[in-house]
C-alpha atoms as one frame of an Amber mdcrd trajectory, in Angstrom:
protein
  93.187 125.809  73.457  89.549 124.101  73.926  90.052 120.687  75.081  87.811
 118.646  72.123  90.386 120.380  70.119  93.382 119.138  71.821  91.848 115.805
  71.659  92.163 115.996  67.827  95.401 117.152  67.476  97.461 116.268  70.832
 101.246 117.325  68.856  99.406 120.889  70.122  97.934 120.366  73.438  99.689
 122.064  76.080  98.484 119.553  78.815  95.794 122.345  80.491  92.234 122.078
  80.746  89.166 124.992  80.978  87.662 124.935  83.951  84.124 123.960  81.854
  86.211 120.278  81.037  87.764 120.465  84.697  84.129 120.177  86.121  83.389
 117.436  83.930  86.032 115.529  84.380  85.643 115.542  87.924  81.940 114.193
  88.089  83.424 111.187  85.887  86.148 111.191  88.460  83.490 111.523  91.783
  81.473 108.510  90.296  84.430 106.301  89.287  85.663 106.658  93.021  82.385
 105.972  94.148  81.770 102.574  92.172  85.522 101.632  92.869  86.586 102.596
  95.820  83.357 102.270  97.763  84.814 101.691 101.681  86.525 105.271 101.354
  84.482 108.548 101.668  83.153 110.153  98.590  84.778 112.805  96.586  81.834
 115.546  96.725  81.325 118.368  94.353  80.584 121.775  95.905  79.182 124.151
  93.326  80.354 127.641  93.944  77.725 130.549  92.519  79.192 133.212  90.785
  77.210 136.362  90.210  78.538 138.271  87.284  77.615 139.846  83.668  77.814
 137.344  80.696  77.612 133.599  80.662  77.178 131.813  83.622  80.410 129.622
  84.509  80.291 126.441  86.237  83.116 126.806  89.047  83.925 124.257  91.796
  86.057 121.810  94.237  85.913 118.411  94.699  86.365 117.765  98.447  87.496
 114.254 100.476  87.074 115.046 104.270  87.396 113.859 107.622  89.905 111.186
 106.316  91.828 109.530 109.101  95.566 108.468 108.784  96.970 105.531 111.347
 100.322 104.749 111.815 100.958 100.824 112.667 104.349 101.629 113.772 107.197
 103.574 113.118 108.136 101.148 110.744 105.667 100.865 108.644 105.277 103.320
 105.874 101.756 105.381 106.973  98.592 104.760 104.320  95.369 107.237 104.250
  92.734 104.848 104.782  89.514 104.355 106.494  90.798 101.886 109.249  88.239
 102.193 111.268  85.764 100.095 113.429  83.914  99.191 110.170  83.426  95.844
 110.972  82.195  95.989 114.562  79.872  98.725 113.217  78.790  96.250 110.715
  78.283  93.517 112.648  75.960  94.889 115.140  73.177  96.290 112.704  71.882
  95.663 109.138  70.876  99.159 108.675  72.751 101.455 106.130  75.513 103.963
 107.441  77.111 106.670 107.108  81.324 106.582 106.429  81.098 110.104 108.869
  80.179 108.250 111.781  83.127 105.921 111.615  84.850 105.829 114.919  88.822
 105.711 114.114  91.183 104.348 116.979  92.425 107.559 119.107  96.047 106.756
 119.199  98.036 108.251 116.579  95.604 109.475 114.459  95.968 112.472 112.103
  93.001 113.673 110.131  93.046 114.950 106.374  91.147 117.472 104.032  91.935
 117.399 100.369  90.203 119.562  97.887  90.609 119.608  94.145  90.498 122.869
  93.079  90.867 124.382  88.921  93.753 126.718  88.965  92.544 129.493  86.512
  96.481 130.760  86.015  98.137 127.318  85.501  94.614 125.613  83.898  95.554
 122.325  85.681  93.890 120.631  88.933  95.767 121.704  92.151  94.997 119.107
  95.287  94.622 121.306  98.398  95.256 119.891 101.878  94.747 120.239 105.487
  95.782 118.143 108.686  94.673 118.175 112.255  94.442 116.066 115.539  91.132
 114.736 116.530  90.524 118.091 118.751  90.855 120.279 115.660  94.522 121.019
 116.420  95.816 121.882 112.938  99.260 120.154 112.343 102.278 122.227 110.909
 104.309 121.178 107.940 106.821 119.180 110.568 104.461 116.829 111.465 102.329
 116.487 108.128 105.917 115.538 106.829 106.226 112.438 109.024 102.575 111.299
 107.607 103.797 111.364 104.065 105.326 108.483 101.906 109.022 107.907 102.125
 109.523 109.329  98.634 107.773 112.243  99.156 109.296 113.461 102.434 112.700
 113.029 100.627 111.031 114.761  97.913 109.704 118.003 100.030 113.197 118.683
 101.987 114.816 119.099  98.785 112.425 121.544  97.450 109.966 122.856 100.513
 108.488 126.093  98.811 108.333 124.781  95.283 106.486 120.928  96.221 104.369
 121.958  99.002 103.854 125.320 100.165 100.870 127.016 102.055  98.760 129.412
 100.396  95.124 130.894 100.477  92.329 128.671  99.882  90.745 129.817  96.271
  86.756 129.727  98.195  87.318 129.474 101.473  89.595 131.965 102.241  91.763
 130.817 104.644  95.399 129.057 104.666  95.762 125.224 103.438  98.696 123.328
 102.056  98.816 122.490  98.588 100.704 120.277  96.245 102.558 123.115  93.985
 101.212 122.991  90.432 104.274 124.116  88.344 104.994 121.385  86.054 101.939
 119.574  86.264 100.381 120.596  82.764 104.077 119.228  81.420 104.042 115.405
  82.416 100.106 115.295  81.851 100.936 116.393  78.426 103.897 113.435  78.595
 101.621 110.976  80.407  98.604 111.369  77.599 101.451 111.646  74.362 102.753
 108.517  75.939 100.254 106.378  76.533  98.328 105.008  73.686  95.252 103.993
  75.614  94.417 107.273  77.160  93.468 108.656  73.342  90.220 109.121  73.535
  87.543 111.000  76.020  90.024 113.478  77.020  88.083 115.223  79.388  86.900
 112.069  81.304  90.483 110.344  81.486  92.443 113.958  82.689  91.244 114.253
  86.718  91.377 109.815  86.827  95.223 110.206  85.492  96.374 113.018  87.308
  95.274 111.956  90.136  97.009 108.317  90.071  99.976 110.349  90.044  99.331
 113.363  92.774  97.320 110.998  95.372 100.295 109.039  95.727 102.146 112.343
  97.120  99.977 112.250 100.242  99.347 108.574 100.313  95.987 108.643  98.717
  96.156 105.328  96.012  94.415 105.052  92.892  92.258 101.782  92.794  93.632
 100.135  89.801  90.263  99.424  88.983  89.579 102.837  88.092  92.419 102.928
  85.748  91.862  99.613  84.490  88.256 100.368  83.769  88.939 103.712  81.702
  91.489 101.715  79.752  88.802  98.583  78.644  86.187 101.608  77.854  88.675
 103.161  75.300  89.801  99.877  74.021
């Protein structure tokens, strides 16, 4: 079922999306991170071409890279952040930069890759990962384990190959971790039927929910601005 339509009669909509309203949603998404969250990296869109008879189709990730994750201690909870040398960097020139050149502190320091990628079978978002040590030493699941939150290390060793598992990378073709996405198009459908204020502008609202609930998996947060902003617009 076409999206618009859904939006008109949600008793029906399944909680999936095309991948036509998936690319939309996540430029609305890209741009709200952008104005919001502006000390963290961009969420980038990278157009994949597709050569076939017919139509043309817009296809596409988002991607977050080359974010760094620093653990305080071992007794505070890790957080995927940018906490690095901004302020020295800052400090030192007036002159625009780029988040890239960042310099993160070298001692336990784990860096991540997430992708948003359309999942043509399920119709729902799936958030690809990767992790790896500042020589490009890919981690394996044991240690990407001890980066996540609390709840969702408790979370993954009850259900390993259902909640995260390791699979082929839709475009580029090799192995990355991803958040499983059975389920996911039944608690959007909860989330939207359950909250009043997410009504209207399906297709702008979907990628800005679901992802204030799967970021929090891997310790990416959700400015509440973002949320609190696509609330006032539909108010």
């Amino acid at each position: 079922m076409d999206f618009k339509d859904a939006a008109k009669d949600k008793i029906r909509w399944d909680g999936t999306i095309s991948v036509n309203d998936f690319s939309l949603s996540a430029s609305t998404f890209s741009d709200k991170w952008k104005m919001f969250n502006p000390s963290f990296p961009p969420w980038l869109w990278t157009a994949i071409p597709k050569h076939h008879l017919g139509p043309p189709k817009v296809e596409g990730y988002l991607s977050l890279e080359n974010v760094c994750l620093v653990k305080s201690s071992e007794e505070e909870e890790s957080d995927i952040s940018l906490t690095c040398k901004a302020e020295s960097i800052i400090s030192r020139t007036e002159e625009p930069f780029d988040d890239a050149t960042l310099v993160c502190p070298e001692h336990e320091v784990n860096y991540y890759d997430f992708h948003i990628v359309y999942s043509p079978s399920y119709r729902v978002p799936v958030l690809y990962f990767r992790s790896y040590h500042s020589d490009g030493q890919p981690l394996p699941i044991s240690e990407i384990e001890k980066d996540l939150p609390g709840h969702s290390a408790e979370l993954l060793l009850e259900s390993k190959w259902t909640f995260i598992t390791q699979d082929e990378h839709p475009y580029l073709n090799r192995p990355w971790y991803k958040l499983h996405p059975c389920g996911t198009s039944e608690w959007m459908k909860l989330l939207f039927h359950g909250d009043t204020s997410l009504n209207k502008n399906f297709i702008e609202q979907y990628l800005v929910s679901w992802f204030s609930v799967v970021g929090q998996v891997v310790g990416l947060k959700t400015p509440l601005a973002i949320l609190d902003n696509v609330v006032s617009n539909d108010s």
